[in-house]
mmCIF file of the C-alpha atoms, coordinates in Angstrom:
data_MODEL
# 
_entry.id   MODEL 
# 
loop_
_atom_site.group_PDB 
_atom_site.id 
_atom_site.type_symbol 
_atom_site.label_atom_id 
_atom_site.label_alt_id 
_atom_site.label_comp_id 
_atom_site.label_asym_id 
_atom_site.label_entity_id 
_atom_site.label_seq_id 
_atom_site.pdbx_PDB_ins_code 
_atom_site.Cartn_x 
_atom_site.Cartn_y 
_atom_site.Cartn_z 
_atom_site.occupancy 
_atom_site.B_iso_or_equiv 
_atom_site.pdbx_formal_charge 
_atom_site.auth_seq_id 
_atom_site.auth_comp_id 
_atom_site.auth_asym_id 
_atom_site.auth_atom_id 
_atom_site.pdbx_PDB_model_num 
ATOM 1   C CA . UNK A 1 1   ? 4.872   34.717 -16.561 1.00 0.00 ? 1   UNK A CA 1 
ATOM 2   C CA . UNK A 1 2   ? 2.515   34.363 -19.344 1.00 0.00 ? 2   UNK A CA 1 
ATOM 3   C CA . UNK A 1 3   ? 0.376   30.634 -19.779 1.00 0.00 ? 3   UNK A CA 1 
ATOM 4   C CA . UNK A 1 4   ? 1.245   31.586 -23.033 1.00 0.00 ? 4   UNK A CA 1 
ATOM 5   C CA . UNK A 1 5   ? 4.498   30.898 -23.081 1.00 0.00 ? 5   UNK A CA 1 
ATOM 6   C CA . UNK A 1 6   ? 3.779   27.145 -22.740 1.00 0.00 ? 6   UNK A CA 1 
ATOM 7   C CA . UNK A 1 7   ? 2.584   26.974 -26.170 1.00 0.00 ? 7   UNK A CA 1 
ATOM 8   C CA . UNK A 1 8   ? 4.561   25.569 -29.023 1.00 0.00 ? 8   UNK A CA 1 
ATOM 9   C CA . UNK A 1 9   ? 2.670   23.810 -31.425 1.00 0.00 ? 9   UNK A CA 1 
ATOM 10  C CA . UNK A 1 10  ? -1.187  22.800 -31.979 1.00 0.00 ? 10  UNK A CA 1 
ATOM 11  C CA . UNK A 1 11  ? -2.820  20.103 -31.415 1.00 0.00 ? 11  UNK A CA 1 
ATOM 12  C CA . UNK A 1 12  ? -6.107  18.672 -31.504 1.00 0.00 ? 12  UNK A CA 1 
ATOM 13  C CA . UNK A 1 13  ? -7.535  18.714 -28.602 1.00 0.00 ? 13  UNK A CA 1 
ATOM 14  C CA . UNK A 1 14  ? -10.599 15.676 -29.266 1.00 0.00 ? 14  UNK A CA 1 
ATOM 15  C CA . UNK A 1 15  ? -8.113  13.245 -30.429 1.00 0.00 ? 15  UNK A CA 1 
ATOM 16  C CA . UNK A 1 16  ? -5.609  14.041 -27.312 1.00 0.00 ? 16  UNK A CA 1 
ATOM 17  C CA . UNK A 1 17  ? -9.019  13.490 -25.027 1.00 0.00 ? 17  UNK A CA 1 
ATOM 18  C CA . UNK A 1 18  ? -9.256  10.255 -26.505 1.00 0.00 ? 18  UNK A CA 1 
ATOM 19  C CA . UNK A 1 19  ? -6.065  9.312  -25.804 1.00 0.00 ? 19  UNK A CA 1 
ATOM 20  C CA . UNK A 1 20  ? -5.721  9.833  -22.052 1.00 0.00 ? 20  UNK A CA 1 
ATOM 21  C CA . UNK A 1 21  ? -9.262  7.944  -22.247 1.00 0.00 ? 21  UNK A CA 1 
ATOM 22  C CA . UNK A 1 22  ? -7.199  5.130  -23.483 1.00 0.00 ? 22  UNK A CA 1 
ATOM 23  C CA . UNK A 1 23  ? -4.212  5.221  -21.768 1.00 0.00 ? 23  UNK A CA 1 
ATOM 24  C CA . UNK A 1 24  ? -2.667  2.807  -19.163 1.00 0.00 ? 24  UNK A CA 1 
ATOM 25  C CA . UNK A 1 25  ? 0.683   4.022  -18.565 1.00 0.00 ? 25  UNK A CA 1 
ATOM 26  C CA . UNK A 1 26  ? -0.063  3.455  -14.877 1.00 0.00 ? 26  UNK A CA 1 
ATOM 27  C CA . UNK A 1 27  ? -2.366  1.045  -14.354 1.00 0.00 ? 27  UNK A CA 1 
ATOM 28  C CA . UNK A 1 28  ? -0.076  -1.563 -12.857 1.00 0.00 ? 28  UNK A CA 1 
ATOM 29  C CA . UNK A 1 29  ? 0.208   1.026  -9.892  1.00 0.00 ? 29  UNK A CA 1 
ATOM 30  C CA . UNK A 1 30  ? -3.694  1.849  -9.620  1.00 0.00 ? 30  UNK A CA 1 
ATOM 31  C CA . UNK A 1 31  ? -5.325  -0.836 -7.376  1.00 0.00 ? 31  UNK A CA 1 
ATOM 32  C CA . UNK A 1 32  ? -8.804  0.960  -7.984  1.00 0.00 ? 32  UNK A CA 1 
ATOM 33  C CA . UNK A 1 33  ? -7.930  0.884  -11.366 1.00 0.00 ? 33  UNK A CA 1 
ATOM 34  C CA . UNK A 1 34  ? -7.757  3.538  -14.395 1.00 0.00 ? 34  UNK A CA 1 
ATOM 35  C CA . UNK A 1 35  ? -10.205 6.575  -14.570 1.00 0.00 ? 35  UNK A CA 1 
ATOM 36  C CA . UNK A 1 36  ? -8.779  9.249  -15.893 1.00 0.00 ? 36  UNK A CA 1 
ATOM 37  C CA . UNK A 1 37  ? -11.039 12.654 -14.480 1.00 0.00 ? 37  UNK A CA 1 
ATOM 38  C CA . UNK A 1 38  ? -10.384 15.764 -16.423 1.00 0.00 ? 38  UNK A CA 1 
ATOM 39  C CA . UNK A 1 39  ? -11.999 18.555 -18.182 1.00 0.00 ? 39  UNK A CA 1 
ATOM 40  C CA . UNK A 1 40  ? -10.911 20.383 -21.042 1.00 0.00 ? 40  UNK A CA 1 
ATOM 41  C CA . UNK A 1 41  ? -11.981 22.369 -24.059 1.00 0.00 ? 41  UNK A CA 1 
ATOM 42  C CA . UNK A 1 42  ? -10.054 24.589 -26.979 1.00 0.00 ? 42  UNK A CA 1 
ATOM 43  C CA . UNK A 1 43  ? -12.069 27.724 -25.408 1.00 0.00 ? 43  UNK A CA 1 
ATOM 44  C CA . UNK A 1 44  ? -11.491 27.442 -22.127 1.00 0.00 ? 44  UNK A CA 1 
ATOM 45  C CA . UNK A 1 45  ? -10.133 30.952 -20.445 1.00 0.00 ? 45  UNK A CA 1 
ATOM 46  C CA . UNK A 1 46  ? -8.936  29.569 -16.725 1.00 0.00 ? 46  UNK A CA 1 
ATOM 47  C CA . UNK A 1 47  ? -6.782  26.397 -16.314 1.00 0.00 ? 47  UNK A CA 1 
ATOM 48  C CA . UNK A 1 48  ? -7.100  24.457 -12.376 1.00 0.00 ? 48  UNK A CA 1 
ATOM 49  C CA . UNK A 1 49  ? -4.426  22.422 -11.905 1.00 0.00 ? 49  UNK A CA 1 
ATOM 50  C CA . UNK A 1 50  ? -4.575  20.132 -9.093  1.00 0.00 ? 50  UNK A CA 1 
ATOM 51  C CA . UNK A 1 51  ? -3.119  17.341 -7.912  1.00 0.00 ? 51  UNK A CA 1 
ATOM 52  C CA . UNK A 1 52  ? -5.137  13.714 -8.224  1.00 0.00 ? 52  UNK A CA 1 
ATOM 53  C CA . UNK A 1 53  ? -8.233  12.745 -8.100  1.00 0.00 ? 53  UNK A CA 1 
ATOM 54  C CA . UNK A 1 54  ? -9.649  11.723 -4.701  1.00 0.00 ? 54  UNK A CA 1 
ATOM 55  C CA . UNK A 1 55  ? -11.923 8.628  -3.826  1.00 0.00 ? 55  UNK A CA 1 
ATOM 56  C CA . UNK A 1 56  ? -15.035 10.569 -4.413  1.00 0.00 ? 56  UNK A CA 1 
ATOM 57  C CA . UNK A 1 57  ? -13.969 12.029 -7.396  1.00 0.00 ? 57  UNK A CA 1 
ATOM 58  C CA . UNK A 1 58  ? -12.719 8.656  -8.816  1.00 0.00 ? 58  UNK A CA 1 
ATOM 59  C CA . UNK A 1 59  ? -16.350 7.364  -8.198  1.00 0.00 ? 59  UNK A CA 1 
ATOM 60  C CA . UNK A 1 60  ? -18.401 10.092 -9.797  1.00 0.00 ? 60  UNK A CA 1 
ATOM 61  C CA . UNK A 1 61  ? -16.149 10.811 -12.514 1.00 0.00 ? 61  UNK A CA 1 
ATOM 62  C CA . UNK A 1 62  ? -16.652 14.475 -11.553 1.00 0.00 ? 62  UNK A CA 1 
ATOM 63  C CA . UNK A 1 63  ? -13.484 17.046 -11.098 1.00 0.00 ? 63  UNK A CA 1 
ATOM 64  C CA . UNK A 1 64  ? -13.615 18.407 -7.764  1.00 0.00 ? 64  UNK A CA 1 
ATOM 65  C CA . UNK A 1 65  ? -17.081 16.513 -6.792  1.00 0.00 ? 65  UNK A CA 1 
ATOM 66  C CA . UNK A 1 66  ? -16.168 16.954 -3.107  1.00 0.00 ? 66  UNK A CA 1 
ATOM 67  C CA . UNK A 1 67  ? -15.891 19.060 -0.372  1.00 0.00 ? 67  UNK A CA 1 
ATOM 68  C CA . UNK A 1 68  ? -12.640 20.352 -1.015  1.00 0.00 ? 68  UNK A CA 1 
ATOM 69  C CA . UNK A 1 69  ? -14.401 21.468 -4.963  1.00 0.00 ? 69  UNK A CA 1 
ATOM 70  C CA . UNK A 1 70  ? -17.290 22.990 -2.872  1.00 0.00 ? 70  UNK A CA 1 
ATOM 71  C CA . UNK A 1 71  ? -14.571 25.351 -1.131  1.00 0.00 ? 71  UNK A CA 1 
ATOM 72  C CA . UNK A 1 72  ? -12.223 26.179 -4.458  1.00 0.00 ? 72  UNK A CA 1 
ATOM 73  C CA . UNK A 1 73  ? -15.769 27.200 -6.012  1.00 0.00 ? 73  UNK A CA 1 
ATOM 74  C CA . UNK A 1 74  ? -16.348 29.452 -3.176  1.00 0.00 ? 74  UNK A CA 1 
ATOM 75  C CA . UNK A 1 75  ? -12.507 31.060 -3.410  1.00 0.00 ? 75  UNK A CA 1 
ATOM 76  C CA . UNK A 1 76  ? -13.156 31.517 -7.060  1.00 0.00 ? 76  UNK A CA 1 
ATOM 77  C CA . UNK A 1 77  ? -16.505 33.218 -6.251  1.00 0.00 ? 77  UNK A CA 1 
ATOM 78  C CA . UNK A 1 78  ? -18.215 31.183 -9.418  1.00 0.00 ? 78  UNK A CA 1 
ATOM 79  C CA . UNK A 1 79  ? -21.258 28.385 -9.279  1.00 0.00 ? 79  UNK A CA 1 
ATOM 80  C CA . UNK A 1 80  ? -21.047 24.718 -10.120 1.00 0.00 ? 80  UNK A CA 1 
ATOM 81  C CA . UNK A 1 81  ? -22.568 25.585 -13.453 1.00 0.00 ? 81  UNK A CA 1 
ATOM 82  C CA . UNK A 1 82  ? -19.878 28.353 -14.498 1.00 0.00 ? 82  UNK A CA 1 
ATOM 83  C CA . UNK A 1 83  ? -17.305 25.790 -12.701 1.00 0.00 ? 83  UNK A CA 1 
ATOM 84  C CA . UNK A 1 84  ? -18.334 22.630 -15.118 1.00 0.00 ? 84  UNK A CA 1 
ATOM 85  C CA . UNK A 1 85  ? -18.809 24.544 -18.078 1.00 0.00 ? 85  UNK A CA 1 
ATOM 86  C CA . UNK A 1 86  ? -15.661 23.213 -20.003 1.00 0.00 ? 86  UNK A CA 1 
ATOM 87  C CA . UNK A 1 87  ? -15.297 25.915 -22.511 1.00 0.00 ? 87  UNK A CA 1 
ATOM 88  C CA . UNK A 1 88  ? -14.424 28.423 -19.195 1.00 0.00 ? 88  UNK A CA 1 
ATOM 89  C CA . UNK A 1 89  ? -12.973 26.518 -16.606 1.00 0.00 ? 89  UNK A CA 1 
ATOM 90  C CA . UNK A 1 90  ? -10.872 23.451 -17.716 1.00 0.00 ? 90  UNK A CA 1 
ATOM 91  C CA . UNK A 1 91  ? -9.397  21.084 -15.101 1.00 0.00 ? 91  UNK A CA 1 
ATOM 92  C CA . UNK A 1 92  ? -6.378  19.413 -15.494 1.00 0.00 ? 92  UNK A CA 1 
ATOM 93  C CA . UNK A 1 93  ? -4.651  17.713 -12.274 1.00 0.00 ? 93  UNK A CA 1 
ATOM 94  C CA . UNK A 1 94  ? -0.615  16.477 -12.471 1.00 0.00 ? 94  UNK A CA 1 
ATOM 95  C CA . UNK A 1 95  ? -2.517  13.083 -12.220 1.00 0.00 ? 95  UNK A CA 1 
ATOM 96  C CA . UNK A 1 96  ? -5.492  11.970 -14.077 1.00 0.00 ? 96  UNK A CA 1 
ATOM 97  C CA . UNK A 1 97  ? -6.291  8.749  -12.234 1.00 0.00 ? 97  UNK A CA 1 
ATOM 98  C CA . UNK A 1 98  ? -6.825  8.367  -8.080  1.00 0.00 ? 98  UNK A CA 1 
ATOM 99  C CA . UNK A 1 99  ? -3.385  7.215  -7.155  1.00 0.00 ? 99  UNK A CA 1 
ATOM 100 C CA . UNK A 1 100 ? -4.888  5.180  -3.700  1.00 0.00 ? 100 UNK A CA 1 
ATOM 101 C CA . UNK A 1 101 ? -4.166  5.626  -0.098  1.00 0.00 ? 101 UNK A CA 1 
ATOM 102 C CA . UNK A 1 102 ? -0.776  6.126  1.955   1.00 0.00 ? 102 UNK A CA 1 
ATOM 103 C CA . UNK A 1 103 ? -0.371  6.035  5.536   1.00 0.00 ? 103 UNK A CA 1 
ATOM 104 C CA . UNK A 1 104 ? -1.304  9.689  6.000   1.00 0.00 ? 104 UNK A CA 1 
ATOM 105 C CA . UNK A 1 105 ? -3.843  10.156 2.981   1.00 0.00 ? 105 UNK A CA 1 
ATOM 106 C CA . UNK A 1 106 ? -3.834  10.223 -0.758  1.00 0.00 ? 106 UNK A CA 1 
ATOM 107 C CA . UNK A 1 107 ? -0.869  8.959  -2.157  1.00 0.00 ? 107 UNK A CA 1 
ATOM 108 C CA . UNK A 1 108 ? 0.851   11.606 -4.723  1.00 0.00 ? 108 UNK A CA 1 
ATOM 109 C CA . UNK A 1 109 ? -0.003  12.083 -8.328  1.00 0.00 ? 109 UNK A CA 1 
ATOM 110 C CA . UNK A 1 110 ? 1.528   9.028  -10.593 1.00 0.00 ? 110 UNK A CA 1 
ATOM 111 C CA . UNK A 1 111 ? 4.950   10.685 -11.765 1.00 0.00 ? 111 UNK A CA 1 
ATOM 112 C CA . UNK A 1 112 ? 4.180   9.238  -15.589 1.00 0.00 ? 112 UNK A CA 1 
ATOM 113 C CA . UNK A 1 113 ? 1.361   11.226 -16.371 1.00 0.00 ? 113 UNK A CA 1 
ATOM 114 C CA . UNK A 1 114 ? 2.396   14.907 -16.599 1.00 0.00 ? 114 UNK A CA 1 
ATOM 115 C CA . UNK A 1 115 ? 5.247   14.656 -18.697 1.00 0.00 ? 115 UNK A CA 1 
ATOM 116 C CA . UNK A 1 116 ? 2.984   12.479 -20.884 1.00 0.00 ? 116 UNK A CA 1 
ATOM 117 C CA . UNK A 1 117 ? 0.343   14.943 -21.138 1.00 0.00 ? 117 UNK A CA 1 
ATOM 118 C CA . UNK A 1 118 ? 0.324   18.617 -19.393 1.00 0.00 ? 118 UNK A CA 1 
ATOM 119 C CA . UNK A 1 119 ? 2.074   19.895 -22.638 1.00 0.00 ? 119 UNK A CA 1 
ATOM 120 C CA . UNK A 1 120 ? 0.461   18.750 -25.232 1.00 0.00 ? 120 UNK A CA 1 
ATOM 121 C CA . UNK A 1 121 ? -3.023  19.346 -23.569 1.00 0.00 ? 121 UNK A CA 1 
ATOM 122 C CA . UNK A 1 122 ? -2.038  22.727 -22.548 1.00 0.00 ? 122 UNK A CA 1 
ATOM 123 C CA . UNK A 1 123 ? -0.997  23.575 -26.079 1.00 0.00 ? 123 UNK A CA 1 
ATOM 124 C CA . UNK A 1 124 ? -4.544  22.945 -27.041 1.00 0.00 ? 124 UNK A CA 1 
ATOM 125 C CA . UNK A 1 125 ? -5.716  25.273 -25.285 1.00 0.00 ? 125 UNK A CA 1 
ATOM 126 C CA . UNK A 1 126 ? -4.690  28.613 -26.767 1.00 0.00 ? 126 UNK A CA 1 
ATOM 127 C CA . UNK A 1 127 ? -7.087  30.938 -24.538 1.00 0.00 ? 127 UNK A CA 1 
ATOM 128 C CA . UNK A 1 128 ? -5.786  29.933 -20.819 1.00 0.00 ? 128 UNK A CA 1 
ATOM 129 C CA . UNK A 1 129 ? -5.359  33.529 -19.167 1.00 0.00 ? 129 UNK A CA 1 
ATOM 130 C CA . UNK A 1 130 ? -5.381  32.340 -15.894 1.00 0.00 ? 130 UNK A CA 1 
ATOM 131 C CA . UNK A 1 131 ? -3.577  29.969 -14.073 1.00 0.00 ? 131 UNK A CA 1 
ATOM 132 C CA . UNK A 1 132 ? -4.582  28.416 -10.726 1.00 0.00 ? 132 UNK A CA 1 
ATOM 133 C CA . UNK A 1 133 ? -2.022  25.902 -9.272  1.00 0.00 ? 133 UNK A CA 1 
ATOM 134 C CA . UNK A 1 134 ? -3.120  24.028 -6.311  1.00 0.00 ? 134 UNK A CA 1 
ATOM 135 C CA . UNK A 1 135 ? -0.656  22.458 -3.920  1.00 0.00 ? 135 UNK A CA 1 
ATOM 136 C CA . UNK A 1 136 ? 2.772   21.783 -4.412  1.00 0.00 ? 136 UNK A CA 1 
ATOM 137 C CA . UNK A 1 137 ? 2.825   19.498 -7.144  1.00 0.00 ? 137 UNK A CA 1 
ATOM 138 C CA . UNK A 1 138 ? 0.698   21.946 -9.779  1.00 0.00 ? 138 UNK A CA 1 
ATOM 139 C CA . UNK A 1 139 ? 3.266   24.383 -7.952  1.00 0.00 ? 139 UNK A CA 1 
ATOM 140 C CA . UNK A 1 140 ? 6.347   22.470 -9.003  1.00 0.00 ? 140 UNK A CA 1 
ATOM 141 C CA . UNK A 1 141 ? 5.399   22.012 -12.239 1.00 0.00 ? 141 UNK A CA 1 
ATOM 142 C CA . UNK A 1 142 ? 4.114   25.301 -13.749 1.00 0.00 ? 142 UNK A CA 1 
ATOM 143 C CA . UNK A 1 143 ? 6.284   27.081 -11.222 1.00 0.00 ? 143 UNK A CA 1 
ATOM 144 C CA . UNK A 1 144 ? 9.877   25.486 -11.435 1.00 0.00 ? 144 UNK A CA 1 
ATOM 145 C CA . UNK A 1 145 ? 11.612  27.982 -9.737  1.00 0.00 ? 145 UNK A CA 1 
ATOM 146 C CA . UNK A 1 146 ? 9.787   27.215 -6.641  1.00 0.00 ? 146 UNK A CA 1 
ATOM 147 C CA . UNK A 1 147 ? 9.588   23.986 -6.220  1.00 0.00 ? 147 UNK A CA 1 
ATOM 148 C CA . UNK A 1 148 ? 12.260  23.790 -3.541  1.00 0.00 ? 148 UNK A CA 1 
ATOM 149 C CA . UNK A 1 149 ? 10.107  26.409 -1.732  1.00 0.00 ? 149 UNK A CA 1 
ATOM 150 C CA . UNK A 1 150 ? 7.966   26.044 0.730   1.00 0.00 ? 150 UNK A CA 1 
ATOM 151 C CA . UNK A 1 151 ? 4.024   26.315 -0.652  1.00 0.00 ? 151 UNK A CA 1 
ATOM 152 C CA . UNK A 1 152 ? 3.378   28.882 2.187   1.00 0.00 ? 152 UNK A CA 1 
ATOM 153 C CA . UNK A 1 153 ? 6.079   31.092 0.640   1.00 0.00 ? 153 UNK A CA 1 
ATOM 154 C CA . UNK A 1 154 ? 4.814   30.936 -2.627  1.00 0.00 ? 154 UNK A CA 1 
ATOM 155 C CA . UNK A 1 155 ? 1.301   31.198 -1.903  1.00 0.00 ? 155 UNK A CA 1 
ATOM 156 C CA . UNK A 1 156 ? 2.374   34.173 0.406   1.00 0.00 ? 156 UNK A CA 1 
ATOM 157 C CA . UNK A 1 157 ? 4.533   35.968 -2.577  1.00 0.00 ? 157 UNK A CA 1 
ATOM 158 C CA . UNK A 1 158 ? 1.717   35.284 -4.772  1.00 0.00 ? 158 UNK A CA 1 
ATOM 159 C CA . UNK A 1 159 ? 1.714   39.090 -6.328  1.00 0.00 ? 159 UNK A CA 1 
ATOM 160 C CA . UNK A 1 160 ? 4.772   38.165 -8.203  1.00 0.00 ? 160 UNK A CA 1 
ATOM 161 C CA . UNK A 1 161 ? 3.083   35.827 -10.612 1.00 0.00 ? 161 UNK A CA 1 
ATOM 162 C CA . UNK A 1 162 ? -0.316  37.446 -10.619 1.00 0.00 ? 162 UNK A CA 1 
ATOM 163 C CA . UNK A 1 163 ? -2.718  37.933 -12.782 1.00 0.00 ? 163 UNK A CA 1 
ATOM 164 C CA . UNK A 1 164 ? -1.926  35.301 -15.151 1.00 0.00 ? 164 UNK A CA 1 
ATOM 165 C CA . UNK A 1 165 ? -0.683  32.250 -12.375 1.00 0.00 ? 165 UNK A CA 1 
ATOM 166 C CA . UNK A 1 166 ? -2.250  32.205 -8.977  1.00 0.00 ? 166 UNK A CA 1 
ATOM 167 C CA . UNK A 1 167 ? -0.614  29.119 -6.730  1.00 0.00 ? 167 UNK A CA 1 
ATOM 168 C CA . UNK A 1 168 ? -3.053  28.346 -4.040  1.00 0.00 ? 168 UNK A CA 1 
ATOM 169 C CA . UNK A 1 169 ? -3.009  25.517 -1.491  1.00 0.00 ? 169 UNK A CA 1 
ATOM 170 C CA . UNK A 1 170 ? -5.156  22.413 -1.329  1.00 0.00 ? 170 UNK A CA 1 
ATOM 171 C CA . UNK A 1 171 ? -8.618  23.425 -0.265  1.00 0.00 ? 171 UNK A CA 1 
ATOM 172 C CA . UNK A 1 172 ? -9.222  19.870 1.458   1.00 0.00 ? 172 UNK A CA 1 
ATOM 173 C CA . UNK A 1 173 ? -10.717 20.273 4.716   1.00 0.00 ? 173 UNK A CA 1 
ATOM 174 C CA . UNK A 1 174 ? -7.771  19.256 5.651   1.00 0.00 ? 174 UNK A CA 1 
ATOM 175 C CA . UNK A 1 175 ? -6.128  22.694 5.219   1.00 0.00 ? 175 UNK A CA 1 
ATOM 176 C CA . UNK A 1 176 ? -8.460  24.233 8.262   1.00 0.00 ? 176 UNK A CA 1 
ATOM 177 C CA . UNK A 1 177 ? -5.375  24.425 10.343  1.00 0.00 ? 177 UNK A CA 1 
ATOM 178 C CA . UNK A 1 178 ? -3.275  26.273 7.820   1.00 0.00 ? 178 UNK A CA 1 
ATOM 179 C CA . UNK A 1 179 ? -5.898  28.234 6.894   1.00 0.00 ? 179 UNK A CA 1 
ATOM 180 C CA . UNK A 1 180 ? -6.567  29.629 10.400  1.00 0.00 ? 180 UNK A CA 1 
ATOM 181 C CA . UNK A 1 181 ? -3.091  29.878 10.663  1.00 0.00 ? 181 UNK A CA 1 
ATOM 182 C CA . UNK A 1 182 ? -2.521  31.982 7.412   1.00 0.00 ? 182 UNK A CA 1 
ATOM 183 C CA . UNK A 1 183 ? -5.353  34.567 7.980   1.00 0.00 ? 183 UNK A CA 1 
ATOM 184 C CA . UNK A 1 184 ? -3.862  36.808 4.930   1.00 0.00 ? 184 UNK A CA 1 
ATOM 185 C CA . UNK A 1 185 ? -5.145  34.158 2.887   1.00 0.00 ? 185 UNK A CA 1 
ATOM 186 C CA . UNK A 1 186 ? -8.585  35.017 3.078   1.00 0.00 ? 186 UNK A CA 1 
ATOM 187 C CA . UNK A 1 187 ? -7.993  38.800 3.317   1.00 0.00 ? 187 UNK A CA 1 
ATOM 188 C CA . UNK A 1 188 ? -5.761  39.333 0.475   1.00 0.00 ? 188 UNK A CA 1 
ATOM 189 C CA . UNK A 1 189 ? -5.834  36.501 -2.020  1.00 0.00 ? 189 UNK A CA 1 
ATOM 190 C CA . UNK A 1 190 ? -9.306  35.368 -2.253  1.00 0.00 ? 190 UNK A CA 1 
ATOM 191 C CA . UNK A 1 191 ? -10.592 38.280 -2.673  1.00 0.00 ? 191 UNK A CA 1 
ATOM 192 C CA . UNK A 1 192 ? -7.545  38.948 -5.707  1.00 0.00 ? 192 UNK A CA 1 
ATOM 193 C CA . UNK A 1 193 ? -8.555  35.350 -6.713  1.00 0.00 ? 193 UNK A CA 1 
ATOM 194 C CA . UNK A 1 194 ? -12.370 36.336 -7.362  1.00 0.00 ? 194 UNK A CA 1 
ATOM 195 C CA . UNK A 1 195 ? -11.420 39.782 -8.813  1.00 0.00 ? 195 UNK A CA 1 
ATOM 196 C CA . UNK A 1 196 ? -9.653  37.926 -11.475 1.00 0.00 ? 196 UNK A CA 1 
ATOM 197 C CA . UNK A 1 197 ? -11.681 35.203 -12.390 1.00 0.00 ? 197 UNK A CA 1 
ATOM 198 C CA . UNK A 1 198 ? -14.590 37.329 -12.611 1.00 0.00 ? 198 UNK A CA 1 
ATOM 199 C CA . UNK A 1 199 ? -12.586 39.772 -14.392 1.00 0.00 ? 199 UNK A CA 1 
ATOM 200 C CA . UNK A 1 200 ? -11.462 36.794 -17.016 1.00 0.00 ? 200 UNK A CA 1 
ATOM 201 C CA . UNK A 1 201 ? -14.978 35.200 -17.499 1.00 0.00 ? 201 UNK A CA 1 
ATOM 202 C CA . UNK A 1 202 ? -16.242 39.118 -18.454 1.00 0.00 ? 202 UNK A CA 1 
ATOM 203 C CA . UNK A 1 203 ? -13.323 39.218 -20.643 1.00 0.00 ? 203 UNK A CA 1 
# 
């Protein structure tokens, strides 16, 4: 599956900026209020799609300004500055905005906000030849076919959508258990996962 074949028509990718910056589709669900946290550019060559901004991350402003950032730089094998430079690396989660707290952690993206805006943004950025979908919402999305799967099984079959989409679970500390469970992980698709992003940023 090609990013590529999400594109169907151009648009400007300043004015569509300013336009989440404005928007308030949810704001009557967002009790710490709206702050969209994104990063894009027309040149960027890798897309991260998460899932919502956390607390932290709603503070700073800052994509991924947490631990769980500190261990998706280390998968991709890249530094902070390669990481924030937005004309490489752009980061677009299925919700721009920190959705608050549930009973058993973040609560999950705001439903409006993907079909509001992953499409157009996406289509502004031409150059996206990788694809790294984290959790099961990014999953879901980019990956229909799979989103009655279980993440594990995708994540596990992830040679059927590589090199140009890489799904990936959440790499909140959260994750330790799964991740000592899931060994292969680390073996087989981090490694994979650097070989291509270096391979892309060369490119």
């Amino acid at each position: 599956m090609s990013p590529n074949s999400i594109i169907q028509t151009p648009f400007d990718l300043p004015s569509l900026l300013t336009e989440v910056g404005r928007c308030n589709a949810c704001a009557a669900h967002l009790v710490d209020g709206v702050r969209p946290v994104l990063q894009a550019d027309a040149k960027a060559r890798i897309l991260v799609a998460g899932q919502a901004p956390g607390r932290k991350v709603h503070a700073s402003g800052i994509p991924f300004d947490d631990a769980s950032g500190e261990r998706l730089r280390a998968w991709m094998g890249v530094s902070p500055e390669v990481f924030y430079d937005a004309t490489r690396v752009a980061i677009l989660p299925m919700g721009f905005c920190y959705p608050g707290t549930g009973k058993s952690g973040d609560l999950p993206p705001r439903k409006e906000c993907a079909p509001l805006w992953r499409t157009p943004l996406l289509s502004a950025m031409p150059h996206i030849e990788l694809m790294l979908l984290i959790g099961h919402y990014a999953v879901a999305w980019h990956l229909p076919q799979c989103a009655a799967a279980s993440l594990t099984g995708t994540v596990r079959d992830w040679r059927r959508y590589y090199p140009s989409v890489l799904p990936l679970p959440h790499p909140s500390p959260r994750n330790n258990i799964w991740l000592k469970a899931n060994p292969w992980f680390s073996e087989e698709v981090v490694p994979a996962l650097q070989s291509r992003v270096a391979d892309v940023l060369r490119s």
